[in-house]
C-alpha positions as CSV (number, residue, x, y, z in Angstrom):
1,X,-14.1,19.5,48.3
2,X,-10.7,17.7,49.3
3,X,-10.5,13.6,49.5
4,X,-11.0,13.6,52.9
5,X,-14.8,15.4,52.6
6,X,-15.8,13.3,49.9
7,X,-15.4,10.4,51.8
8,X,-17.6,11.7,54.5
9,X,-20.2,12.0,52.0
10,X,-19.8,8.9,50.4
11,X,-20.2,7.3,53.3
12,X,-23.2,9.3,54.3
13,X,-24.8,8.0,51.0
14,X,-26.4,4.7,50.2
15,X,-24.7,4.8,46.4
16,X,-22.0,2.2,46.3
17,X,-20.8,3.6,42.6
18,X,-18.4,6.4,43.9
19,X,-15.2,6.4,43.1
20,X,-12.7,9.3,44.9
21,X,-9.9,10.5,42.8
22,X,-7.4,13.2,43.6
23,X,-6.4,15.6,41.0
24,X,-3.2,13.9,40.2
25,X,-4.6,10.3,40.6
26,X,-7.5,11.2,38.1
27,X,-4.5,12.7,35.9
28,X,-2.7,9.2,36.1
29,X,-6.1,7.7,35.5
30,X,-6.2,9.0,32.0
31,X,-3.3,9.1,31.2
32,X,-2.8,5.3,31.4
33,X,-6.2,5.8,29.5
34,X,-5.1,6.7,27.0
35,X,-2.0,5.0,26.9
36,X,-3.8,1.8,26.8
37,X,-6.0,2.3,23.8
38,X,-2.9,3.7,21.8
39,X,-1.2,0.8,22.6
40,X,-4.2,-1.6,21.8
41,X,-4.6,0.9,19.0
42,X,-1.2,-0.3,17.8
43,X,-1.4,-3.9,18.3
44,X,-4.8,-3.9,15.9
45,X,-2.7,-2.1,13.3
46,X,0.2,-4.1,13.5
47,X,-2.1,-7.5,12.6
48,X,-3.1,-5.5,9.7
49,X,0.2,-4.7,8.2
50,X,1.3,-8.5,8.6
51,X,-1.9,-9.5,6.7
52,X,-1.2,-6.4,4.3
53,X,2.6,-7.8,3.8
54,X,1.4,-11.4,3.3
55,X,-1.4,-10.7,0.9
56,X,0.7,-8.6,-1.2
57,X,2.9,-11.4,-1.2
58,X,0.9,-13.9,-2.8
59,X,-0.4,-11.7,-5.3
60,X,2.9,-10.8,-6.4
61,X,4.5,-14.5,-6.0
62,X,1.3,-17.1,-6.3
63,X,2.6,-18.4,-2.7
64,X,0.3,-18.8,0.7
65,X,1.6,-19.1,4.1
66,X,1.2,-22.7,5.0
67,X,-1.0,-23.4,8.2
68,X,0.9,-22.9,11.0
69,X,3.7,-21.2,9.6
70,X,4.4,-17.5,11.0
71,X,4.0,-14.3,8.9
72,X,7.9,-13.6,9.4
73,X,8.7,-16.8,8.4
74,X,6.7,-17.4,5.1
75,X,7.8,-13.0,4.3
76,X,11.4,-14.7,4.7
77,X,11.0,-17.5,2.8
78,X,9.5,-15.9,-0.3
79,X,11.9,-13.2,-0.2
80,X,14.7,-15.6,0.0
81,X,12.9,-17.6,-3.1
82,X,12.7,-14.2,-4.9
83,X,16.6,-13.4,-4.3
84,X,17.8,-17.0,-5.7
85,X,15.3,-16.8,-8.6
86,X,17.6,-13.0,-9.5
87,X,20.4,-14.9,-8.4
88,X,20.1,-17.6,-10.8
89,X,18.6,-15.1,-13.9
90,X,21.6,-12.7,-13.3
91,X,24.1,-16.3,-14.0
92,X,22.1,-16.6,-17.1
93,X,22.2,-13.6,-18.5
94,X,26.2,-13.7,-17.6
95,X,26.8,-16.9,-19.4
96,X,24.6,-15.5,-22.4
97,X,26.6,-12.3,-22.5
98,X,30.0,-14.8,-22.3
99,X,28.5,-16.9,-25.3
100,X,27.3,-13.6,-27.3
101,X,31.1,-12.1,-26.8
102,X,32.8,-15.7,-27.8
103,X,30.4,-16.2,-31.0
104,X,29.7,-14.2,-34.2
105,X,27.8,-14.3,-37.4
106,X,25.7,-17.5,-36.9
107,X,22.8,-18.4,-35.6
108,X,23.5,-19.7,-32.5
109,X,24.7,-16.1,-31.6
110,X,21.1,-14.4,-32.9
111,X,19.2,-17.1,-30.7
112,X,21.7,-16.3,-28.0
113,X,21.3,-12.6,-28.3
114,X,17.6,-13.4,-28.4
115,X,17.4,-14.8,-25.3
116,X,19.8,-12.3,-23.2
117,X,17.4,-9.5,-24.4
118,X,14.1,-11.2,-23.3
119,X,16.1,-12.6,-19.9
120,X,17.1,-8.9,-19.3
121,X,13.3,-7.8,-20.0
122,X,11.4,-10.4,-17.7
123,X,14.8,-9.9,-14.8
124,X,14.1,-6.0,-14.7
125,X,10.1,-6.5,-14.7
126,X,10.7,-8.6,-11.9
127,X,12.9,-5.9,-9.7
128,X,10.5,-3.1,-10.7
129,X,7.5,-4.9,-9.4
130,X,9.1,-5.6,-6.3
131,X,10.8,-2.2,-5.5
132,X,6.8,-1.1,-6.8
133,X,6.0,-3.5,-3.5
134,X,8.3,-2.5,-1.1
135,X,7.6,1.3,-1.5
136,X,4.1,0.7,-1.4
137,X,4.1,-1.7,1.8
138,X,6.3,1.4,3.3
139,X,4.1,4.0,2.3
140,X,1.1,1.9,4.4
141,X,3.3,1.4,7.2
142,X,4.0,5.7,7.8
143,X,0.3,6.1,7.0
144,X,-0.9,3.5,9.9
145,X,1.9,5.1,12.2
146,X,0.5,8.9,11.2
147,X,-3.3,7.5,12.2
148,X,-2.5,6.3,15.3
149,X,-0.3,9.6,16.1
150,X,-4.0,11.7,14.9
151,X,-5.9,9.2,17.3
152,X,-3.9,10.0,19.8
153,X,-4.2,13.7,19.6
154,X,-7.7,13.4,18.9
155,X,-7.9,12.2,22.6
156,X,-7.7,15.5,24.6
157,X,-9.9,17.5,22.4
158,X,-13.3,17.9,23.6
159,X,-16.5,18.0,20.8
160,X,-20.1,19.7,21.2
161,X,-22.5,17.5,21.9
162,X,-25.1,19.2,19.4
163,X,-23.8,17.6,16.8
164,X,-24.8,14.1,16.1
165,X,-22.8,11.4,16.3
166,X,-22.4,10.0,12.7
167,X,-22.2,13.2,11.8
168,X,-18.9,13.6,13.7
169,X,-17.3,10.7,13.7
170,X,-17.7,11.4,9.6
171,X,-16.0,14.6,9.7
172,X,-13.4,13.7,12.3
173,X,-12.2,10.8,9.8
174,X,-12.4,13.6,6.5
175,X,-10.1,15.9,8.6
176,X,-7.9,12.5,10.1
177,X,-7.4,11.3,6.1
178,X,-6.9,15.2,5.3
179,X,-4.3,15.9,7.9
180,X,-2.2,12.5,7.8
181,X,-2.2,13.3,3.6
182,X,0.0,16.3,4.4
183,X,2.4,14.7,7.6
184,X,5.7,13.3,7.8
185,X,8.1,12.1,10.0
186,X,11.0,14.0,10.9
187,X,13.4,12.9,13.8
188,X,10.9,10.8,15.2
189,X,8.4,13.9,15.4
190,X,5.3,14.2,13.5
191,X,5.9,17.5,10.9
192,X,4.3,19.3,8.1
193,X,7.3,20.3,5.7
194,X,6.5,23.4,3.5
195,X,7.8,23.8,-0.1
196,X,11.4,24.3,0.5
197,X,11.2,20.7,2.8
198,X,11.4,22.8,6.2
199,X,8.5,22.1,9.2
200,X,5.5,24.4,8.9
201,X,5.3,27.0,11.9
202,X,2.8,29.2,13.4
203,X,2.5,32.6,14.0
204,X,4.6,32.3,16.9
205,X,7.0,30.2,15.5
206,X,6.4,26.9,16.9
207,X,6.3,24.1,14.5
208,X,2.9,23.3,13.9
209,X,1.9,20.2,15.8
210,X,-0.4,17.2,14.6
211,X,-3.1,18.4,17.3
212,X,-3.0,22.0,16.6
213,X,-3.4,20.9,12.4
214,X,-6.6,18.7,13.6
215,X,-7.8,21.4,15.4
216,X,-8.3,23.7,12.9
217,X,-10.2,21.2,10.4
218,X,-12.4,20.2,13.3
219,X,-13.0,24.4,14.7
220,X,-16.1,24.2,13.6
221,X,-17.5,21.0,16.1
222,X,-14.6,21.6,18.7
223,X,-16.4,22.1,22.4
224,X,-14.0,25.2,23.9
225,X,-15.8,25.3,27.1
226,X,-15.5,29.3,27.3
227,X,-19.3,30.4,27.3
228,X,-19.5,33.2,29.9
229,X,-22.3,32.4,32.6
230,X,-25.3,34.4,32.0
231,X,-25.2,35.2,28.7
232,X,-28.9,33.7,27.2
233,X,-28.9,32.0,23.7
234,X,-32.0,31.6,21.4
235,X,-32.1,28.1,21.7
236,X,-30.3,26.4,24.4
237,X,-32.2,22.8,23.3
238,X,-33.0,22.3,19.9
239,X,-34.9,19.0,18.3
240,X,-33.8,16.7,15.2
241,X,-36.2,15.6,12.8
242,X,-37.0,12.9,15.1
243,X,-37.9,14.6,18.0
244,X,-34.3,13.8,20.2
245,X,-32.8,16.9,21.5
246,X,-30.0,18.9,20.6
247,X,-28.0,20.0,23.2
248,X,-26.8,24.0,22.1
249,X,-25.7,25.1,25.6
250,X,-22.0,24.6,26.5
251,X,-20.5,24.7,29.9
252,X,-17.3,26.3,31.2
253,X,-14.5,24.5,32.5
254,X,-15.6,26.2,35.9
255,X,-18.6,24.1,36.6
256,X,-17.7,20.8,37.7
257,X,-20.8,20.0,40.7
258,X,-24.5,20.0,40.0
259,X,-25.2,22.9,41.7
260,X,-23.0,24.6,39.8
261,X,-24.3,23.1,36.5
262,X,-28.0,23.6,37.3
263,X,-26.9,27.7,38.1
264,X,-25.4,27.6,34.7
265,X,-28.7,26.0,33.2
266,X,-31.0,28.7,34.3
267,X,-28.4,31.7,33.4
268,X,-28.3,30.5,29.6
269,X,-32.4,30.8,29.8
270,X,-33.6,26.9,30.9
271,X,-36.4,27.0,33.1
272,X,-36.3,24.7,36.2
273,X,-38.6,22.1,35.7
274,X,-38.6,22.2,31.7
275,X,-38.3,19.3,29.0
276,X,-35.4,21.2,27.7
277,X,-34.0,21.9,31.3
278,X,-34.0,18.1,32.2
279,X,-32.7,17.3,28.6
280,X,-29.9,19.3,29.2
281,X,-29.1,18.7,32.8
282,X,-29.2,15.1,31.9
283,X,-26.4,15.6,29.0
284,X,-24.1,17.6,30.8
285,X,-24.2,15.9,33.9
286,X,-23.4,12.4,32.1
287,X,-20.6,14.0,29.9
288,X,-19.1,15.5,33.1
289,X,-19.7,12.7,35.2
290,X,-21.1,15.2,37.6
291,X,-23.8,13.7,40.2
């Protein structure tokens, strides 16, 4: 049916809920989706590294941001704080080392020498915990760019609806943690170096892609939409232990109109008219937006 037809029949209808999308605006559609919620995605993560940054902060320094004082400015601030406190140890430590190298054989030299050692001590504790800082905060910031880059991909791939709900988002996030573990950045592009530090490929010698890596922890729950029409299966609709139905029958990429879908229903062994054939048809038509 082309734009022009569905109109017609929207207009025939007393439904005021249509919408009429070509193929290319419906392609636009999503993808402005789906840039959206990366983007709003993004945003939310970005608020969480500035609170990250500002607790860690505190924790290392003892300092809080004062009321209405920006997260850039109080980072600034303490870091400044941090590089005059080194400043000011590294003048100390110079002067000590000038009195050590002008005195000898007293005591004023052992307390001097004394002092330079424990100065030296408490000045490289302090560098270590903040290069310990710095790598970590760095370390949070690739992760949170690498989950967002999974989210992303995550977007275009299609899951069965027999599987519950909690049940997937729970394995989605174990294969998410699993595959950001093993990613890195390379050029901008999300990679998965192999021993000798060169990007995985596959059999065909593409480099192995953050979608195509999620895809193969998640095989087992992915939708392919490739179920032949007319082939029967056992148990097209299942039940949990609470009675809800659980939705075993897929549908193929061809069957995009009810007609169509209730054709496919009765192939796979639904009978017209069943709990199961209503359960189903209800599912699929919802999922595929299909009325």
């Amino acid at each position: 049916m082309n734009k022009e037809e569905a109109l017609v029949k929207i207009n025939e209808s007393d439904n005021d809920d249509f919408q009429v999308f070509t193929k290319d605006e419906h392609n636009t559609f999503l993808t402005n989706f789906k840039e959206t919620e990366v983007s709003k995605g993004i945003k939310e993560e970005g608020f969480k590294i500035h609170q990250f940054y500002e607790d860690a902060v505190t924790e290392v320094t003892g300092a809080k941001k004062d009321t209405n004082e920006k997260g850039s400015e109080f980072l600034k601030r303490q870091l400044t704080s941090l590089h005059s406190d080194v400043q000011d140890k590294d003048k100390k430590i110079g002067d000590l080392e000038k009195a050590v190298n002008d005195k000898s054989g007293d005591e004023a030299l052992k307390m001097a020498q004394s002092n330079y050692e424990a100065l030296q001590k408490k000045h490289q504790k302090s560098l270590d915990e903040f290069k310990v800082e710095k790598e970590s905060q760095s370390k949070e910031i690739n992760r949170v760019k690498l989950m967002n880059h999974a989210d992303h991909a995550l977007m275009g791939i299609k899951f069965l609806g027999s599987v519950p709900e909690d049940a997937q988002k729970a394995l989605i996030e174990i294969a998410k943690n699993d595959v950001v573990k093993d990613a890195s950045f390379l050029d901008g592009n999300v990679v998965f170096l192999d021993a000798s530090g060169d990007p995985t490929r596959d059999d065909q010698l593409n480099v192995v892609t953050m979608e195509a890596r999620l895809k193969d922890k998640l095989k087992s729950i992915i939708d392919t939409g490739h179920q032949q029409k007319g082939v029967k299966i056992d148990k097209p609709v299942d039940k949990d232990k609470d009675g809800k139905p659980i939705i075993n029958v897929s549908v193929p990429d061809t069957v995009n109109t009810m007609a169509g879908l209730i054709e496919h229903l009765q192939t796979v062994g639904l009978a017209r008219g069943t709990d199961d054939y209503f359960a189903a048809l209800k599912h699929w038509s919802e999922k595929l937006d299909i009325k």
